[in-house]
C-alpha positions, -999 to 999 in steps of 0.1 A, spaced: 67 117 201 80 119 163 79 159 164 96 155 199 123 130 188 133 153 159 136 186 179 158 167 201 183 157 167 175 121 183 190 85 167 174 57 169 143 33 161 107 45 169 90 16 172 50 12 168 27 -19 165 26 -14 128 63 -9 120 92 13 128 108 45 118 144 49 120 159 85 125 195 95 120 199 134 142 158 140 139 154 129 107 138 96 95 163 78 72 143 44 67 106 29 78 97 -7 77 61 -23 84 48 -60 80 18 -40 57 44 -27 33 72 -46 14 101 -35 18 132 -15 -7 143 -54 -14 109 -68 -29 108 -35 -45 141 -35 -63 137 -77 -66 102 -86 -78 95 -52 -94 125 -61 -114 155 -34 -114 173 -64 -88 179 -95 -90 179 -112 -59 210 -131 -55 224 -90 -64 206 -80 -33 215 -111 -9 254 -105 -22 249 -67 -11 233 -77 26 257 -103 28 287 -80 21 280 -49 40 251 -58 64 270 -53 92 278 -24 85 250 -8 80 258 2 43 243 -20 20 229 8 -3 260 22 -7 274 -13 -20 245 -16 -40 257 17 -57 292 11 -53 289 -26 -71 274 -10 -106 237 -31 -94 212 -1 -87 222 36 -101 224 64 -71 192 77 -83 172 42 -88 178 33 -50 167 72 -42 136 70 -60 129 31 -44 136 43 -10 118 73 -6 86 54 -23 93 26 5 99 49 35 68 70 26 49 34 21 56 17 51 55 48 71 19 54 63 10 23 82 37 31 109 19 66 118 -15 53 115 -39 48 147 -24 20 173 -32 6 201 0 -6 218 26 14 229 53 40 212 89 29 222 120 45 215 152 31 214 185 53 213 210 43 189 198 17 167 205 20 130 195 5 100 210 -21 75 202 -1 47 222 30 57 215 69 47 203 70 13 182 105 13 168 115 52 132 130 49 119 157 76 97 145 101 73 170 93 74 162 56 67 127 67 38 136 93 22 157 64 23 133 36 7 108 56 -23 126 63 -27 140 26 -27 99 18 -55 96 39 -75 122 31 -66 108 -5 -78 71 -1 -112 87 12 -116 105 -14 -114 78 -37 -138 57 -19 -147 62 15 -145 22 27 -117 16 45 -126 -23 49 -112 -30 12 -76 -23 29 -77 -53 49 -100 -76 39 -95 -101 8 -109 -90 -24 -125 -101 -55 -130 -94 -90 -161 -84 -107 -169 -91 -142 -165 -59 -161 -197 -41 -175 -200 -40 -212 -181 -14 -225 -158 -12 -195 -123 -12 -197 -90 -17 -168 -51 -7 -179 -25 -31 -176 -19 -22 -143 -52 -28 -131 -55 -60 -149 -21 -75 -132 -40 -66 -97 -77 -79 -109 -58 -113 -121 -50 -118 -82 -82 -104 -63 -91 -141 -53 -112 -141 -26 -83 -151 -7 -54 -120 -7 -59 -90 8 -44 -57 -12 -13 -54 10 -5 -97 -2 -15 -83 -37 14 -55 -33 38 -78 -23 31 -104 -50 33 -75 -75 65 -61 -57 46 -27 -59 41 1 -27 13 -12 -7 -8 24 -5 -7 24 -46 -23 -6 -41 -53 6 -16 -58 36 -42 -55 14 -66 -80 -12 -51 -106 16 -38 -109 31 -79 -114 -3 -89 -142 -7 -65 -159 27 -71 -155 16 -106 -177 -15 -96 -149 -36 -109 -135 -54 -69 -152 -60 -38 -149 -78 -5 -159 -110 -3 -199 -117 6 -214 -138 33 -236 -160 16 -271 -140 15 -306 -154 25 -329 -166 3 -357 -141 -2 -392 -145 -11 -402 -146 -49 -416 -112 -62 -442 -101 -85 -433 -106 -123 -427 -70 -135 -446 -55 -160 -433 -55 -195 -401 -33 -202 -403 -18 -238 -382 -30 -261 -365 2 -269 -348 6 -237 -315 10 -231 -291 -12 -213 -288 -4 -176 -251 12 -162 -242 -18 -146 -211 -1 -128 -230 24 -116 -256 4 -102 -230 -11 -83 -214 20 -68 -248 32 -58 -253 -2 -39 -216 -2 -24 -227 35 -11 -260 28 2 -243 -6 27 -221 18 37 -242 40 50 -264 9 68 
């Protein structure tokens, strides 16, 4: 329908279970999805906004459907700061918005969006980078349950070390947020976070939570290990074990 929409030079919200793309004459100008925050937690929490800036801008010119434009016109964002933010938000949430779905694929005629035309990507383009982000995430670490379920933190190995990036995302692996809450807590593009989430798990460094296990019988005491050998590769041992329930 998206390939069809932009032959026809249509206007108007395509409108998924998983978000909506918004097209201005067969090109998408704006995507939104509840897995993906949106341009204003970007420009807010990650810190180039501050928020009562971007509630004057909606407030202003909301209506009108040009509240990047005041944004630029007010002296808060630069032209090329809200570029770069949108496009990294429109390719973000439309990852989610192209991906499998069950409901229905509506299209209304007409509608635009808040946010106005900042920089209009082909629908091609769009179609193409979403399945190179797929293919990507896979080849990270082919389990696609770490993108929805909650994650946890695993004690590095000795000798293993996270950047300051990775840290900031470990600190809020709780058990209890998933990696899209842990994008919009960060105020970062929710599929940096799933590649983000899958190296720290092929790293043996974040996991899904664990039903408690059963208690298995005692074994054998093992016969004695020399003394001169070496430590075991705890994160590898733990990537070999993440691949072999995978496989199960």
């Amino acid at each position: 329908m998206l390939m069809r929409l932009a032959a026809e030079r249509a206007t108007g919200a395509l409108l998924r279970d998983q978000g909506t793309l918004y097209l201005v004459e067969g090109r998408v100008v704006h995507a939104e999805s509840p897995a993906a925050p949106g341009i204003d937690v970007l420009l807010t929490v990650g810190g180039a906004l501050p928020p009562q800036g971007w509630q004057e801008a909606l407030s202003l010119a909301g209506t009108r459907n040009e509240v990047g434009q005041q944004l630029i016109d007010s002296g808060r964002v630069t032209a090329g700061e809200l570029e770069v933010c949108h496009i990294g938000a429109l390719f973000d949430a439309a990852f989610f918005v192209l991906g499998p779905a069950s409901g229905p694929t509506r299209f209304r005629y007409g509608v635009a969006h808040w946010l106005g035309r900042v920089r209009p990507v082909a629908a091609e383009a769009l179609e193409r980078e979403t399945r190179r982000r797929r293919a990507l995430l896979d080849s990270v670490w082919p389990c696609p349950e770490l993108d929805t379920s909650p994650v946890v933190a695993r004690r590095p190995a000795p000798g293993q070390t996270v950047t300051g990036r990775q840290d900031a995302l470990l600190r809020l692996a709780d058990g209890i947020r998933t990696p899209t809450a842990i994008a919009w807590a960060l105020g970062r593009p929710s599929f940096h976070t799933l590649i983000e989430v899958r190296r720290l798990a092929a790293a043996g460094l974040v996991e899904a939570p664990r039903a408690p296990e059963l208690a298995l019988p005692a074994l054998p005491a093992p016969a004695s290990v020399p003394d001169d050998c070496s430590e075991p590769d705890v994160a590898l041992l733990r990537r070999v074990r993440d691949a072999l329930e995978a496989t199960l």
